[in-house]
C-alpha positions, -999 to 999 in steps of 0.1 A, spaced: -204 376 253 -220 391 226 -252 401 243 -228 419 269 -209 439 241 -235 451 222 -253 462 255 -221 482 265 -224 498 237 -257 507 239 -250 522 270 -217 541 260 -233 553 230 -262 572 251 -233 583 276 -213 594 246 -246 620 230 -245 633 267 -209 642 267 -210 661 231 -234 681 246 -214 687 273 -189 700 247 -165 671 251 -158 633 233 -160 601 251 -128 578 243 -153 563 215 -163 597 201 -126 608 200 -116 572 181 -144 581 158 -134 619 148 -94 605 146 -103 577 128 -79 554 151 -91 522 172 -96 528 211 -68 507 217 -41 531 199 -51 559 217 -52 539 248 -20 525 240 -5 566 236 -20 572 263 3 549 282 32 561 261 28 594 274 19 609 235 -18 619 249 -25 633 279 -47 623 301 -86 629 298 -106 648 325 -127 631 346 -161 634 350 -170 607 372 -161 575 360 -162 589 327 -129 603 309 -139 636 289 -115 646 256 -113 680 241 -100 700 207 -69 695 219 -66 659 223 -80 654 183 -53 679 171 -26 660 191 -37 624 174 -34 644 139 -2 660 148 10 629 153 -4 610 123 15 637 103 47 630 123 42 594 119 35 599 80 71 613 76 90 588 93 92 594 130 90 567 154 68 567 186 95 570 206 108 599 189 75 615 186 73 615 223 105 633 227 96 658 207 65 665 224 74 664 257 103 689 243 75 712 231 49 704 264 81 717 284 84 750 266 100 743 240 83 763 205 70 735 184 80 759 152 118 771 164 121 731 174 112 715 140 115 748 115 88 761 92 81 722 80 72 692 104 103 675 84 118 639 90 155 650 101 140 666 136 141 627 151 149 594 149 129 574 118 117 542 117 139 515 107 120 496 75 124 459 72 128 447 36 133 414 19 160 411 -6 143 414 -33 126 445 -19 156 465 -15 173 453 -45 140 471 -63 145 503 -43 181 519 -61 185 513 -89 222 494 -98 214 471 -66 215 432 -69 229 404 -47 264 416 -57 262 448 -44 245 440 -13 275 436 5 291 468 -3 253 479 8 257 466 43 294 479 43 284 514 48 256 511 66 232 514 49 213 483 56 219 450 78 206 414 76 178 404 96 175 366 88 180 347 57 163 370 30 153 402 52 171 440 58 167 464 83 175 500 69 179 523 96 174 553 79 148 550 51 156 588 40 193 575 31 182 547 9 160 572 -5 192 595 -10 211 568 -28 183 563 -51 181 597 -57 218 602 -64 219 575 -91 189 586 -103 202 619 -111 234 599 -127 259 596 -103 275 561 -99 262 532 -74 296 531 -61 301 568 -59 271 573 -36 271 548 -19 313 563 -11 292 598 -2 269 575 28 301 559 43 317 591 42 286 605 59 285 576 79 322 580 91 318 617 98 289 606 124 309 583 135 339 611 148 312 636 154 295 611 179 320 599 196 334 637 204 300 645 217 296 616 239 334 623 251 321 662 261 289 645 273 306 619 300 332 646 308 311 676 318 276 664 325 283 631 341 301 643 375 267 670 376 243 638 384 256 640 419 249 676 427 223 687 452 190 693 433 197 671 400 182 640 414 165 625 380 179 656 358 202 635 339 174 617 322 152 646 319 180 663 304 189 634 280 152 632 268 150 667 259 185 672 250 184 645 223 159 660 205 176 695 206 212 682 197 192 664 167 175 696 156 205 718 158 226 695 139 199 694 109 200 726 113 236 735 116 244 707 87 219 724 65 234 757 68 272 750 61 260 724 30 244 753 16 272 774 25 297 754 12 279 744 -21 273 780 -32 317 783 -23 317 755 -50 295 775 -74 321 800 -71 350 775 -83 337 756 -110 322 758 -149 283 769 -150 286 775 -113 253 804 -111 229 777 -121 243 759 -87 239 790 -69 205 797 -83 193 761 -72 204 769 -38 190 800 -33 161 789 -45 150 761 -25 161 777 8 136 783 34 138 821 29 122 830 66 124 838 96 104 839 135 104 863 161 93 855 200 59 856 197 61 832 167 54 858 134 70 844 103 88 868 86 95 861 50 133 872 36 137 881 1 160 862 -17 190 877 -23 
């Protein structure tokens, strides 16, 4: 078996120097240059994150385009997306959609779903400070995690624990923030269910209409990552909005209204994708 592999590769390798100079990458060259096994990019391949190679004979050839689509999604990986995710967003963006109006200015993580992280307890106890085994429970009451065996968590959204961290870190209470995630998680809640309700009433009859054979899932795919982006979008806009109305109302409000105006993107696109930077008011 060994003598077999090593001949293969022999082989492939003198296949592969033809194919550079053919300006293109084997499947080995292109693992090489990404830095990723054959088997992942086999395995996005399959998951429809790569498109396919061309053919040249028996031979699939990769281009530019394929390495800047493995770092793409390294980066989208790196900042909590899942796979799944990622490939809804770029079949979103294959279909037309402008990678930069979709996602903003930033690749952030609040475009898609994230990763759920699995924890032990003693993990997540270390992650906020304030948590122990007695506030675990009050932990899983909002949502914020769930059990997953004896002594393991799943947190579904990693950003959010991060949040809570963040909030105690910056002295609010344990209990108060983790009151702000069930409120958040409450107000999802209602907000999701009125979608779904519009959803079912008004796009649910349409699956039977001439022409929309397989539109309902097409749509879904592409319409989930949308709704997600506009509501980051939307929710980042009226927070804003709405904290600088509160800088307004209480004691040493400007330095509120400073933060806020400084940390906001600031910029804007046209059609042909120039960024235009706005001065801050």
């Amino acid at each position: 078996m060994f003598t077999v592999t090593v001949l293969a590769g022999s082989v492939h390798s003198v296949v592969a120097n033809q194919t550079q100079n053919e300006h293109g990458f084997t499947v080995d060259d292109l693992a090489r240059r990404a830095r990723l096994p054959v088997r992942t990019i086999r395995e996005y391949q399959t998951m429809r994150l790569l498109p396919a190679p061309a053919r040249r004979g028996r031979i699939g050839i990769y281009g530019d385009e394929h390495l800047e689509r493995l770092a793409l999604i390294g980066r989208l990986q790196q900042r909590g997306y899942s796979l799944a995710g990622i490939r809804d967003l770029l079949e979103a963006w294959d279909g037309g959609t402008d990678l930069r109006s979709l996602l903003g200015l930033d690749i952030g993580p609040g475009a898609l779903d994230e990763t759920p992280l699995r924890l032990t307890r003693a993990q997540l106890i270390e992650r906020v400070a304030g948590f122990s085994a007695r506030t675990l429970r009050r932990v899983q009451q909002v949502g914020l995690a769930q059990p997953d065996g004896p002594d393991r968590f799943v947190v579904r959204s990693p950003a959010l624990l991060a949040l809570t961290g963040d909030l105690v870190g910056a002295g609010v209470r344990l209990h108060d923030a983790l009151d702000l995630i069930e409120l958040l998680r409450d107000g999802l809640d209602e907000l999701a269910d009125d979608i779904a309700d519009s959803l079912v009433e008004h796009l649910w009859s349409s699956r039977t209409h001439p022409g929309n054979a397989g539109g309902l899932e097409t749509f879904l795919r592409r319409g989930r990552v949308l709704l997600l982006q506009g509501v980051v979008s939307t929710l980042a806009d009226r927070l804003g909005a709405s904290l600088l109305e509160r800088g307004d109302e209480i004691e040493g409000g400007e330095e509120l209204r400073q933060a806020i105006e400084h940390i906001r993107v600031g910029a804007i696109t046209d059609a042909a994708g120039h960024i235009e930077l706005r001065e801050r008011r």
